[in-house]
C-alpha positions as CSV (number, residue, x, y, z in Angstrom):
1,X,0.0,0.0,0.0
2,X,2.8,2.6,0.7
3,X,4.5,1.5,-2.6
4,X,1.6,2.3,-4.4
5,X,1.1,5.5,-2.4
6,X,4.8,6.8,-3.3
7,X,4.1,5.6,-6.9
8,X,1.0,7.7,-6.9
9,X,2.7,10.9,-5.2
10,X,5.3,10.9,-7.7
11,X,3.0,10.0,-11.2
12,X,0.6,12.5,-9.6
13,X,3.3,15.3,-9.9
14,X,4.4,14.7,-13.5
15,X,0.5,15.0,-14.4
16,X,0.3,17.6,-13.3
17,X,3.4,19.4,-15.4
18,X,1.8,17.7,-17.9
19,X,-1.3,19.4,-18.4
20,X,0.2,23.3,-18.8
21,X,2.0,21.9,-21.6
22,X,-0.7,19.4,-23.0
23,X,-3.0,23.1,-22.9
24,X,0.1,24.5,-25.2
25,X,0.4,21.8,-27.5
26,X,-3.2,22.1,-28.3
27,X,-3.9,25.9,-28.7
28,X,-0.7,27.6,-29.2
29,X,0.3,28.8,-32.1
30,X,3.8,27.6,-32.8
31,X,6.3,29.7,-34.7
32,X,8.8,27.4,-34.2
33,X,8.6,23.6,-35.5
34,X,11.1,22.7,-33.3
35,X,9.1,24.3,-30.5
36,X,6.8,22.0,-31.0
37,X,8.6,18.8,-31.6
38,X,10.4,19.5,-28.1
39,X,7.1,20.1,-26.4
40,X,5.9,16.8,-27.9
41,X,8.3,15.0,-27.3
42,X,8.5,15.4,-23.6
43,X,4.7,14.7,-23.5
44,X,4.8,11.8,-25.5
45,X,7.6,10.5,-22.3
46,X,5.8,11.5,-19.4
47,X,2.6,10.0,-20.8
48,X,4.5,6.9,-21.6
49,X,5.9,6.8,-18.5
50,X,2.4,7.0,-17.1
51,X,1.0,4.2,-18.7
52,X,4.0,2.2,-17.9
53,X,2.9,2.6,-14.2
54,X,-0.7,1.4,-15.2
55,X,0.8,-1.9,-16.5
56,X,1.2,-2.9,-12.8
57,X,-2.2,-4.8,-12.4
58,X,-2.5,-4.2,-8.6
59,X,-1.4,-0.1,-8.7
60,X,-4.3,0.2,-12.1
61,X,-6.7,-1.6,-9.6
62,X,-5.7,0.8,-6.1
63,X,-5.6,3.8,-8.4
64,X,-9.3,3.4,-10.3
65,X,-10.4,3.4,-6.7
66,X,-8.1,6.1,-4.6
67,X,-7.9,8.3,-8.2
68,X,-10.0,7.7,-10.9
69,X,-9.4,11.0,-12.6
70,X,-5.4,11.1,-12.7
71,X,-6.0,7.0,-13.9
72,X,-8.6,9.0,-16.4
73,X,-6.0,11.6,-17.3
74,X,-3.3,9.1,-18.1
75,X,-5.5,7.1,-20.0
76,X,-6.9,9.8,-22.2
77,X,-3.7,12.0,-22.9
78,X,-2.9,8.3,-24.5
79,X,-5.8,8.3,-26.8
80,X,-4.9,11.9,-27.6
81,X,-1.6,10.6,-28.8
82,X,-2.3,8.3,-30.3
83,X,-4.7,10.0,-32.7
84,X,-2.3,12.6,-33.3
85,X,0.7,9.8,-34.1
86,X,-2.0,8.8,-36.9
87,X,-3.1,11.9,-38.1
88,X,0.9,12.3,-38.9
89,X,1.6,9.1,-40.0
90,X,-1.7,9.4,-42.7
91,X,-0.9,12.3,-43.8
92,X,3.0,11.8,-44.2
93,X,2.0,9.4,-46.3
94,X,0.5,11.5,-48.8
């Protein structure tokens, strides 16, 4: 139980940089590429890092009950990614 609460201090604080920077990558307007890429990049590892954490059966099952919404947040910011990865990967193919 204290592992899990330790894991969920420290995922809990990288959310929650996350989400100024998810808010750029979705509205700003980016004069840089690079910018961007950077900005990306790092969200792409600390959601990854995130859904690493929710490959451990027994933390996924004590977090959907102690916090559903960070569990939520990692979960979607994935889905988010995802689509985006495709979106690129269609349209680079064009």
């Amino acid at each position: 139980m204290e592992k899990y609460v330790a894991m969920h201090r420290t995922l809990a604080a990288r959310f929650e940089s996350i989400m100024p920077m998810l808010t750029q990558v979705m509205s700003a307007e980016y004069h840089d590429p690079d910018v961007f890429v950077n900005n990306y990049g790092l969200l792409f590892a600390l959601q990854q890092e995130g859904a690493r954490s929710l490959k451990d059966d027994e933390f996924d099952a004590w977090l959907r009950i102690n916090d559903p919404d960070l569990r939520m947040n990692i979960v979607a910011t994935g889905i988010g990614i995802r689509i985006f990865e495709n979106l690129l990967n269609n349209y680079a193919r064009k």
